[in-house]
C-alpha positions, -999 to +999 in steps of 0.1 A: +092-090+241+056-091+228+057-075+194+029-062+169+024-055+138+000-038+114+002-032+075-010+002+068-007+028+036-018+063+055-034+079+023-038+101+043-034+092+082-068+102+099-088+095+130-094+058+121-057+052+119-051+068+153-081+042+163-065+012+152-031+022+165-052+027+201-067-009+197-038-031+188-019-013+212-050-024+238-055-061+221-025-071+222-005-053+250+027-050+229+059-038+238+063-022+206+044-018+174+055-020+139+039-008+115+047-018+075+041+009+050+035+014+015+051+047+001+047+071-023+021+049-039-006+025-030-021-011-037-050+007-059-025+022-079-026+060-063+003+083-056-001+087-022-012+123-012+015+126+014+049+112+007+064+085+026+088+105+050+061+131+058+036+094+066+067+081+088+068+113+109+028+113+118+030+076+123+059+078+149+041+112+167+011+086+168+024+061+187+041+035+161+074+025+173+089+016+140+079+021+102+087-002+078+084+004+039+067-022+017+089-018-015+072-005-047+069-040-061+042-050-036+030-021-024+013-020-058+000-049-064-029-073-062-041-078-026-019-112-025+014-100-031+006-070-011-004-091+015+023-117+014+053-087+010+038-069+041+039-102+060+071-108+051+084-077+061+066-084+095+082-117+101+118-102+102+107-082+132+089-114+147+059-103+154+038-122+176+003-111+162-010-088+138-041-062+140-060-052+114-098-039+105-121-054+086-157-046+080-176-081+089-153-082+122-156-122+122-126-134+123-134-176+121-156-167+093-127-150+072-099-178+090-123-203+068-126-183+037-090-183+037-084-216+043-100-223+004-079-225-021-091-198-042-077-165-048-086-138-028-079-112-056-107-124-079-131-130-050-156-104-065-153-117-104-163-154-089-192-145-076-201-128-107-196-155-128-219-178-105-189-200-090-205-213-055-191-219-026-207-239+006-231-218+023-214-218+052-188-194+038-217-165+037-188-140+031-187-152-004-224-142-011-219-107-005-203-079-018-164-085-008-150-050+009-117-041+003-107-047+046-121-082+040-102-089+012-067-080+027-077-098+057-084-131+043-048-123+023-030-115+056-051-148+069-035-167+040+000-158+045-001-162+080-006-198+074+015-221+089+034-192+111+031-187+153+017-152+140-019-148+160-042-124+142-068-098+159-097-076+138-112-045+145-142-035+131-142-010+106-164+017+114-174+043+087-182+036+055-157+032+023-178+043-005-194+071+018-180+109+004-189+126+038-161+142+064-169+134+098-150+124+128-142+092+116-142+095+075-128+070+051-093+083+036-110+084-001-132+107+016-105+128+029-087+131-004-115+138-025-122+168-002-086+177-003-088+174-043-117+198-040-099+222-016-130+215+006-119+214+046-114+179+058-100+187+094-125+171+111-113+134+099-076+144+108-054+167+121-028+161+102-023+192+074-015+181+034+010+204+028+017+189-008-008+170-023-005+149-051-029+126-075-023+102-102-042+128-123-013+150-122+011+124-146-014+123-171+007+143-193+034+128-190+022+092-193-001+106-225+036+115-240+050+082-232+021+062-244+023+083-280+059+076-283+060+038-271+056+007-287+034-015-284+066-045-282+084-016-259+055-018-236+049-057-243+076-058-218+064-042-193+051-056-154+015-060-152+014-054-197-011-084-207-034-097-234-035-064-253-039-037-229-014-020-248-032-016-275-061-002-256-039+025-233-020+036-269-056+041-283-071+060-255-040+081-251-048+097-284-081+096-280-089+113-243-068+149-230-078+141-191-070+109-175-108+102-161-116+102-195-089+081-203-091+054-167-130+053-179-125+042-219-095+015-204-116+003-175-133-029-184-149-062-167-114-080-166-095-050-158-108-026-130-101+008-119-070-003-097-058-024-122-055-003-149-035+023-121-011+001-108+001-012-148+004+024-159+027+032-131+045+000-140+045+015-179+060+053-162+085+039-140+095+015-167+096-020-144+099-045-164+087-083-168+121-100-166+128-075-135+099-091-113+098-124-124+129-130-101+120-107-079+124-114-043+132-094-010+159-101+014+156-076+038+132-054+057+139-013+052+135+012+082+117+045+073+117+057+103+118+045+146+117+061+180+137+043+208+117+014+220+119+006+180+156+012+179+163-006+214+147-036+194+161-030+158+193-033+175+187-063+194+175-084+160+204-067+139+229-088+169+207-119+159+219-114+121+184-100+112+181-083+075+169-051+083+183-020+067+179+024+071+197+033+041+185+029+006+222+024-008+224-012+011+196-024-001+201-051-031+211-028-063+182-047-086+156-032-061+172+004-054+172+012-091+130+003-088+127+026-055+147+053-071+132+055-103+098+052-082+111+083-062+124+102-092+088+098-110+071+108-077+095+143-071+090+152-103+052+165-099+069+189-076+087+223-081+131+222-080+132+232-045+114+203-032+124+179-057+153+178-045+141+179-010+123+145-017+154+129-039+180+135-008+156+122+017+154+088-002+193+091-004+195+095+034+190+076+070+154+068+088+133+092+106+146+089+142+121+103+167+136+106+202+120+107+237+149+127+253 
């Protein structure tokens, strides 16, 4: 069985995502195509404006045969451990290849790049402090994108795996602002944040939007009350930023305010996001630093993806569809991760969200 995979976050699914299901579905000529997922909240340290069951229904009505969640711990990280958790996930469905966009589109250029040792998550602060590199890498004289920089991440922790990659160019701009046909998803949710119409990038309607804005308050509250040894402990807590995010907390009523005084040289925008969400869902140090994931979770499959989940499960594959098998040290993360993200919502659909985590996939059936 030819198997494909993709690593996707669907903040929000749009046009291009349809497009890139259409051409690793052509590239590859899969039986069935997996897709891995981050949830409620994203590698730049969003919360995602659709949650992740409502993302596991469009991606199954568009043609993915099985979603898989990246757990919170890598879905919001640096583009290495997102990478390397994604591909994980990947390899216990055995993918034979993986598809994914990038906006040079040369892949021998970007199998090099990746063949350095160097870091792909510090890529752009290298070339800013005048590191060189041979010309022949002429990715690393220009301004790294963030497609390019997951794909020379996927690149590296392909390495030394039967796992054959394919890119597709990507084909709007990121930083462009403008809805069109095919828009970028920060596009899409700045128009969304606006209550401006974004329907020509997707069909798919955003029932209950949510941004990082909306936790201000509470993470205000919590930075007032903390310590700075409390939040010492904290995942992704380094070299003083504590200080800083206690500070500005007092200092600034909105978070853009707030993001803006905290943002710095050594710690960007994303940065900044994914260690306060670390600091709200209390994860701490000591729970990461032995952190490591044994299985792959099902969101969500249709039946080509069950016919196969089923087949792998008989070969002792670790692949679980309920939350309450998964290893107690990582359900208490996803929970907590789930109770922060409910809470921006009213009861009714707080509840909603909290007994979806508690029960089975998404099953989407032909008959």
């Amino acid at each position: 069985m030819n198997i494909c995979g993709i690593i996707v976050e669907y903040n929000p699914f749009h046009n291009g995502h349809r497009y890139h299901i259409e051409k690793a579905k052509e590239l590859t000529s899969c039986d069935v195509l997996v897709a891995v997922m981050s949830g409620n909240y994203t590698q730049r340290g969003d919360l995602s404006v659709m949650d992740k069951f409502a993302k596991t229904k469009v991606a199954l009505d568009n043609g993915i045969d099985i979603v898989v969640e990246l757990p919170y711990i890598y879905a919001t990280q640096s583009a290495s451990s997102f990478s390397k958790g994604a591909i994980e996930a990947l390899k216990v469905f055995g993918v034979d290849s993986i598809v994914f966009g990038s906006e040079t589109n040369n892949l021998e250029e970007l199998k090099e790049i990746a063949a350095l040792e160097v870091n792909p998550d510090h890529f752009k602060e290298m070339i800013k402090t005048g590191i060189s590199f041979p010309k022949a890498y002429g990715l690393l004289a220009k301004e790294f994108l963030p497609n390019d920089i997951l794909a020379i991440a996927y690149l590296k922790a392909i390495r030394n795996t039967a796992i054959r990659p394919y890119t597709i160019q990507r084909t709007n701009d990121f930083h462009s602002e403008d809805i069109k046909s095919i828009a970028s998803a920060k596009a899409i949710r700045k128009a969304i944040k606006e209550k401006k119409d974004y329907h020509l990038a997707t069909d798919v309607k955003i029932d209950h939007p949510v941004f990082i804005d909306d936790l201000y308050p509470y993470l205000r509250r919590l930075l007032m009350l903390k310590k700075r040894e409390d939040l010492e402990k904290i995942h992704l807590v380094s070299e003083g930023i504590e200080k800083i995010f206690i500070d500005n907390a007092f200092k600034y009523p909105d978070f853009a305010s707030f993001l803006n005084a905290s943002t710095s040289k050594r710690y960007t925008a994303s940065r900044i996001k994914r260690t306060l969400l670390q600091i709200m869902i209390d994860v701490k140090k000591s729970e990461v630093d032995h952190y490591y994931q044994p299985y792959a979770r099902v969101l969500g499959f249709n039946d080509k993806g069950q016919k196969l989940i089923k087949e792998l499960r008989k070969n002792g594959a670790p692949i679980e569809t309920q939350i309450k098998k998964i290893p107690p040290f990582i359900k208490d993360i996803e929970l907590k991760a789930t109770y922060l993200y409910a809470s921006l919502f009213d009861e009714k659909r707080f509840q909603y969200l909290v007994k979806r985590e508690l029960a089975g996939p998404i099953i989407k059936s032909s008959q």
